[in-house]
TORSE-970606 format. One record per residue: x negated, y negated, z of N, C-alpha, C in turn. Coordinates in pm, whole numbers, plus 50000, padded with zeros to 5 digits. Each point is the difference from the previous one (the first is absolute). Example, Ala and Ser with C-alpha at 12.3 -4.5 7.8 and 13.67 -1.06 7.14 Angstrom:
BEGIN
486815056950780500894988150000499104988050000;500354989549928499184988150006500774989150073;
! end
This chain:
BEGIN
333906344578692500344986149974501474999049965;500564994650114501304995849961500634987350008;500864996249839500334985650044501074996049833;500544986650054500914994649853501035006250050;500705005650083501455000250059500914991949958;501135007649982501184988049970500254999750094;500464986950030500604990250166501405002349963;500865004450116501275003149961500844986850106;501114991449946500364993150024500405001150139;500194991550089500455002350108502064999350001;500275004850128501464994550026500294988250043;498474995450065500464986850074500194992149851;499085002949904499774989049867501484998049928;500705013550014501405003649913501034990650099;499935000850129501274993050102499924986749988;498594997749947500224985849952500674994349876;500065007349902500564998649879501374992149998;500554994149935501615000750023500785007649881;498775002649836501725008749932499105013850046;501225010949945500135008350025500795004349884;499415015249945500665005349864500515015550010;501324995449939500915009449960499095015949911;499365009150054499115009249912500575014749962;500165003649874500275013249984499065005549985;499995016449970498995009050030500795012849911;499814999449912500445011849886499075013849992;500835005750039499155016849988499224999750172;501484997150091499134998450122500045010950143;500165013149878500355008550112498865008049927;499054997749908498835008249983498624993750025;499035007450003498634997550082499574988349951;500094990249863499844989950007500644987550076;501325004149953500954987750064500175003250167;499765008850067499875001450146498484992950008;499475001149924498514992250065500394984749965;500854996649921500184990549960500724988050119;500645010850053500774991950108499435000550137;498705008249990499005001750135499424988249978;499294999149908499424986249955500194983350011;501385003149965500974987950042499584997650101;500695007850078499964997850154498564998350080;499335009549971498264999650008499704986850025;500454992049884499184984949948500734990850053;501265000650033500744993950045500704989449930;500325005349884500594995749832501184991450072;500414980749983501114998050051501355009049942;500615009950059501305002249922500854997850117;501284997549890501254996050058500885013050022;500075005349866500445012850013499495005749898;499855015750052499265008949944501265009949950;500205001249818500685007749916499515016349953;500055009350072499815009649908500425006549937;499675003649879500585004949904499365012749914;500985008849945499295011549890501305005349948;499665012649941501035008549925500945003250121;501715002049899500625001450082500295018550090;498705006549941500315009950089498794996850139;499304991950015499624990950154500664992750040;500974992749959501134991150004500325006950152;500004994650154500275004450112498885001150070;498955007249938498844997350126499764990650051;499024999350108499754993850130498614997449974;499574988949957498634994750012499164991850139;498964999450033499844991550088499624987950009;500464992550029499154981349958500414995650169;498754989750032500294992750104500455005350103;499765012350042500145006150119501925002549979;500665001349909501285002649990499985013949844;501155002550033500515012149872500644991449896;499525000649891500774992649895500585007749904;501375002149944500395006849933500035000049854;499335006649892499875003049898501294998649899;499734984549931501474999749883499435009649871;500754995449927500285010049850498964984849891;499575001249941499094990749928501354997249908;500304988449987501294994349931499714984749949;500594989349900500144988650014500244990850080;500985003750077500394988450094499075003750114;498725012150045499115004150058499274986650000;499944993949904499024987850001500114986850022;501544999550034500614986749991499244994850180;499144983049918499504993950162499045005550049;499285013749881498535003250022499004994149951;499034993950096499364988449930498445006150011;499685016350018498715008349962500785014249979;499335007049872500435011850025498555006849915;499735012150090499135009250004500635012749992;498785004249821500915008949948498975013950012;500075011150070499345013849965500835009149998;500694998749869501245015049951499975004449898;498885001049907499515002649865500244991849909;499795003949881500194994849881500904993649977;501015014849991501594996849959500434989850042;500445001950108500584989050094499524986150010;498895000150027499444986749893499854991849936;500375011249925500174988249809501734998150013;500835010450083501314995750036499894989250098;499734998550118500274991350047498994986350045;498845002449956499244989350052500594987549899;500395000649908500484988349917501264994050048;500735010650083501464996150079499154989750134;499405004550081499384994950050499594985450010;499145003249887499714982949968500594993150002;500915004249891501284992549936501084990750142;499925011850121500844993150095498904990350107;498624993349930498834988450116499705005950041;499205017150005499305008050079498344998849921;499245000150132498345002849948499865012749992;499995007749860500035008050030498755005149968;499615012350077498185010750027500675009249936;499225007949843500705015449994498455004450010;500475016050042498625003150012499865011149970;501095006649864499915006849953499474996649859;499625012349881499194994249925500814995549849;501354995350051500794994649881499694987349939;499764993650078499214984649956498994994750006;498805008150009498444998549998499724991449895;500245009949899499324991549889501054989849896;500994994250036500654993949926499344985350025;499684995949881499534985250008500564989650042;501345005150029500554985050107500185005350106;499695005850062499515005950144498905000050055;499594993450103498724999950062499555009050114;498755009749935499535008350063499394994050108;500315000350116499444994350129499365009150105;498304995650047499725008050132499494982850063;500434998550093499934984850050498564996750031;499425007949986498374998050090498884995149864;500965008749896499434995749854500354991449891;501634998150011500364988849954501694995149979;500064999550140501174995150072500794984949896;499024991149933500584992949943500375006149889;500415013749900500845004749924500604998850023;500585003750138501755004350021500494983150046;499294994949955501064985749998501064993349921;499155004949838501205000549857500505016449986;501024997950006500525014550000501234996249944;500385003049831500894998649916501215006850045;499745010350043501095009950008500544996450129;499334995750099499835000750129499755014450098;499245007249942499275010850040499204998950044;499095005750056498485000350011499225013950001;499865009349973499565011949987498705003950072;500565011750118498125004550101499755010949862;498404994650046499505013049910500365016050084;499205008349913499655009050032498995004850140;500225006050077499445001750109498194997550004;500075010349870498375004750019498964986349934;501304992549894499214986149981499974988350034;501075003450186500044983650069498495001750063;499715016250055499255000850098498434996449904;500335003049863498104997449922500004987149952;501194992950014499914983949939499464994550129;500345000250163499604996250093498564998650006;499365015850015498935000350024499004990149872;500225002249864499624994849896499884988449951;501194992650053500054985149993499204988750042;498965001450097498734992150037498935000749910;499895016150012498895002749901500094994449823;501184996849952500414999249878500034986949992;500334991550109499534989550004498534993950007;499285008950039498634988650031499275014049884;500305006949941498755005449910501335007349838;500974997950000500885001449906499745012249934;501315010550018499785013249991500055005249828;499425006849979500335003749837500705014850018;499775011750116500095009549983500305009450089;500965006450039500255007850091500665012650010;499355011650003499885006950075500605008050144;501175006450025500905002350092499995010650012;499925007250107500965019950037500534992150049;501335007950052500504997850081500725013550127;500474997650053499855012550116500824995650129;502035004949871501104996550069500685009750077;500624986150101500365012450099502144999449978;500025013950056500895004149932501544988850058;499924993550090501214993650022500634990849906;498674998749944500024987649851501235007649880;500235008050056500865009149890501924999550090;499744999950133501174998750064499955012750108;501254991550075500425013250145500105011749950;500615007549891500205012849959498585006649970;499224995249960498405000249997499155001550102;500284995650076499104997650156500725014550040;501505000549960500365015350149499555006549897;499935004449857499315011649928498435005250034;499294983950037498585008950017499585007750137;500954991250072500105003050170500425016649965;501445001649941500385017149990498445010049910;499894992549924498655008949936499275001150059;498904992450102499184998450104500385011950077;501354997550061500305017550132499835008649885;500845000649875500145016049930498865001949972;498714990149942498505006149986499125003550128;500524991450129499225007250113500655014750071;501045002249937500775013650019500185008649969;499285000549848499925007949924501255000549928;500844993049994501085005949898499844990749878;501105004749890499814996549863500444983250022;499434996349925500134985849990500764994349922;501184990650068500974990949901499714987849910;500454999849905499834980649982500724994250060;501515001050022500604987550084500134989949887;499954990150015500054989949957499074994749934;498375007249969498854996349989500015006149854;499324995849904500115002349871498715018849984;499395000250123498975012449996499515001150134;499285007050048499635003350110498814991550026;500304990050116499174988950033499175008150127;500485006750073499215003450134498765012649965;499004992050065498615004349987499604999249801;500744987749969499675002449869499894979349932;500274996149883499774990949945500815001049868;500864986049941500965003549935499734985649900;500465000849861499804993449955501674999549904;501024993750082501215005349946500554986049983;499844987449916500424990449937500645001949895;501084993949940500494999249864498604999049897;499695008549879499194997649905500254994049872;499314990049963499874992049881499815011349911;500845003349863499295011249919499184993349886;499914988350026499234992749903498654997650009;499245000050156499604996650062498895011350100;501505012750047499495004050090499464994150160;500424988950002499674992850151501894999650042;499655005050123501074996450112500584989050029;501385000949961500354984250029499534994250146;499475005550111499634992250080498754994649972;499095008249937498914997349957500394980849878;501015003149924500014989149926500324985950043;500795006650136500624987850068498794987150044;499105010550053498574995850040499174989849933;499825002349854499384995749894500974986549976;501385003549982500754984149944500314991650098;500465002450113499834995950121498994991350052;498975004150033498554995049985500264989249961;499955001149867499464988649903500524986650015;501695003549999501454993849982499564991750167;499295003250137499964996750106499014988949973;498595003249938499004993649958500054989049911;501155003949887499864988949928499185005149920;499445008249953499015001449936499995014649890;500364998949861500685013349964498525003649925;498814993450025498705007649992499535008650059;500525004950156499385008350104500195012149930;499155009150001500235016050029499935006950060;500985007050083500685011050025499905013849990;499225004550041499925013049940500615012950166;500985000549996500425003350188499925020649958;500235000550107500645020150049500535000950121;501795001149975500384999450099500205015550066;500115004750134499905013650051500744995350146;501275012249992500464998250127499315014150066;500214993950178498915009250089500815002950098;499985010050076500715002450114499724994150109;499904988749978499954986750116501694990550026;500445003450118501054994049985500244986849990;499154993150081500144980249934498604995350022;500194992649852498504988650009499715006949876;499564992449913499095005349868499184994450037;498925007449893498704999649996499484995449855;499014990150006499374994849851498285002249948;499905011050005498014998749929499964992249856;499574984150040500044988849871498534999349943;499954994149955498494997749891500554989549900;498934989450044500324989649915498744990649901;500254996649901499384997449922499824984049990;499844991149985499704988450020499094989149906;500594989149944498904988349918499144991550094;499935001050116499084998750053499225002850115;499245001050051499195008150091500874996150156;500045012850053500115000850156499585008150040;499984997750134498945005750126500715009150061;499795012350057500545006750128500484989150078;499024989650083500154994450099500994985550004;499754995549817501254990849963501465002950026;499755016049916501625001050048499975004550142;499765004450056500515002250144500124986350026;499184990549983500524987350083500844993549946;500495000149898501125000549903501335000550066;500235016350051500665006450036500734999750139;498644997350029500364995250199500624989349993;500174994049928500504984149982501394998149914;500395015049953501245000449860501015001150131;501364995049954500944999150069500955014049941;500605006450093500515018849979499045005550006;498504999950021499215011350029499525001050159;499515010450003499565005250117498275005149943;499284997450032498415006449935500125010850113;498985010349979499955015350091499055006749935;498714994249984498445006849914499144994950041;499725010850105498985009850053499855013649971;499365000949872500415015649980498655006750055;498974995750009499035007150082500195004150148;501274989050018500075006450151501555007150003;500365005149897500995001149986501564993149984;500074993449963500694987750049500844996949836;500775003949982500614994949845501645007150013;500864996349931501284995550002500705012949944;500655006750124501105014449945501314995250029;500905010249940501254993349998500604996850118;499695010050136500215002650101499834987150065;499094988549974499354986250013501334994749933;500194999649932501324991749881501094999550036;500475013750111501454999049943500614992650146;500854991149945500194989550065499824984850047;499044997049916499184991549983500464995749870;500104980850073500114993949897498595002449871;498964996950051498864997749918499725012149911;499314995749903499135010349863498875006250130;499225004149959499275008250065498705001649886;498474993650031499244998149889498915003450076;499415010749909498425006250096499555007949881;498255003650010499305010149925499504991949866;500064985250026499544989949911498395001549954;499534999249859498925005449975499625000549855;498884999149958499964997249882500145012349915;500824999549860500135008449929498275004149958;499845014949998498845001749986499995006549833;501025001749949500525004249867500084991449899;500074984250030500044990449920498734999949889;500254995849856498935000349902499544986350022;498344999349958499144991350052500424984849967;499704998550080500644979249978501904998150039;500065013250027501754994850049500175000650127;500574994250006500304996350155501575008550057;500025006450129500585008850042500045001350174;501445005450019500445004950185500285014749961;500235002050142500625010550036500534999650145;501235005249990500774992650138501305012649999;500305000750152501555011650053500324988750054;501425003149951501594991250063500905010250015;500264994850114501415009350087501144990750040;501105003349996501184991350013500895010350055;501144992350071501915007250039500405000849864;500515005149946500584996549885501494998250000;500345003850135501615000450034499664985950045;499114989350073500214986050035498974988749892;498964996250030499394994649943500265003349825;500415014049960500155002549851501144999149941;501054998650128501264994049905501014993450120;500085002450116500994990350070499574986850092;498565001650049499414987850069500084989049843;499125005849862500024996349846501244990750034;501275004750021500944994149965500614984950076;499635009250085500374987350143498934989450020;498585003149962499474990649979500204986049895;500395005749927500444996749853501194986050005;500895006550122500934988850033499474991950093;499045000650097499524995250138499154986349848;499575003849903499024989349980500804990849914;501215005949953500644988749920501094992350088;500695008950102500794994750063499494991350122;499135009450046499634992150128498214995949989;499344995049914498544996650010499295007250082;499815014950047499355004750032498745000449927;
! end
């Protein structure tokens, strides 16, 4: 069963348009901001001109937009002057340095790093869940979540609507690009040195990911949960509106190069059906349903990557739930390089700028 596709805008719909926006693209010579500007173009985003920008030791590369080579500036002030969107994936730092320059010069700006998640005059936005946040935006920010919680707010958001969630339940089962390009060539080199027999490097990888499973997040010592793991829990909530939900996640990166993976379990105040939510689901806008698991039929990353849509299959009743509570059980698969942080972004402007 497949269905709930996102409809991707046409070109004829864009040639009709008459404005057209000035867009930067910060941090756009790495695997986010190159998807970022695939995307663009993908959707057929009106731009006028396309700015890219990062640190000045990329300062010169050659990006691709619009079937032309675009050359890579130095991320600067006057970088922004007459940018009227800018899309930010260059970490933290840079960030909290420049997304406020940004603003400051009439830019919409997307960061989608995790510097402004949780600041209360910043609106945590996944558009499918609640696109009218990013409408008051004090700062003039708007902040993508976290990868692994655009792709569980998607799938979650129907269901939370028609039976209101109390409780959830997450693995998760990331793939390693979510970490960056230096990451992706480390597991690729570990992969030959373990099928070759020779000693195995990290590279760039915090431990040996090939033929193995890694659990290498910054740790809370207060806590003991992984800041990705925490991101999950406040995130959530901060998306929901709702700082009653619980959270209880485990995040695990896997030697899967793109698309995470979500085994959820959810807890619920009121009763639903297997067959509610699937029809739920077939009907949620960003999903794709894919459960048939008797006939095999449910959602790997290999399905995901590339794809706008969540990916929702293996729907079923928690059989663990204590008597009288009501309970799912459901796998979500997502890109996490598109749908988890650069389609996130570009959508983000398509609904405020242009009523998509």
């Amino acid at each position: 069963m497949r269905s709930g596709l996102t409809r991707r805008p046409t070109a004829v719909y864009t040639r009709a348009m008459t404005r057209r926006f000035k867009v930067a693209v910060v941090g756009a010579t790495g695997l986010v901001g190159r998807e970022m500007l695939r995307t663009l173009e993908e959707r057929a985003f009106p731009v006028s001109e396309i700015v890219p920008l990062a640190s000045p030791r990329s300062a010169g590369m050659l990006v691709r937009f619009a079937g032309a080579d675009v050359e890579v500036q130095p991320v600067s002030e006057a970088a922004f002057e007459g940018v009227e969107v800018a899309l930010f994936s260059a970490g933290a730092g840079p960030s909290r340095e420049w997304c406020p320059v940004a603003a400051k010069a009439g830019a919409l700006v997307v960061d989608n790093s995790s510097a402004w998640r949780m600041d209360p005059d910043v609106p945590l936005c996944v558009p499918e869940v609640n696109l009218d946040a990013a409408r008051t935006r004090p700062k003039g920010i708007i902040a993508n979540p976290n990868c692994s919680t655009i792709q569980l707010v998607v799938a979650l958001k129907p269901l939370h609507d028609a039976a209101k969630i109390t409780r959830i339940f997450v693995a998760t089962y990331q793939a390693v690009s979510g970490a960056g390009a230096g990451a992706v060539a480390s597991l690729e080199a570990q992969q030959r040195q373990l099928a070759a027999g020779q000693p195995i490097e990290r590279g760039a990888l915090p431990g040996i990911l090939a033929g193995n499973l890694l659990m290498s997040w910054k740790v809370d010592p207060a806590t003991l949960y992984q800041e990705e793991e925490l991101k999950m829990i406040y995130e959530t909530r901060k998306i929901f509106g709702d700082d009653t939900i619980r959270v209880s996640p485990t995040t695990v990166r896997v030697p899967v190069v793109n698309g995470h993976s979500e085994a959820v379990t959810i807890e619920t105040e009121r009763a639903i059906s297997p067959e509610q939510a699937r029809a739920l689901l077939a009907l949620a806008p960003g999903v794709e349903l894919m459960d048939d698991f008797a006939q095999g039929i449910y959602p790997q990353p290999r399905d995901a990557s590339g794809k706008d849509a969540v990916l929702v299959g293996r729907i079923r009743d928690d059989l663990g739930r204590a008597p009288g509570a009501h309970g799912l059980s459901l796998w979500i698969v997502g890109d996490n390089l598109r749908k988890g942080a650069a389609l996130n972004a570009v959508q983000i402007a398509e609904g405020l700028l242009l009523g998509r």
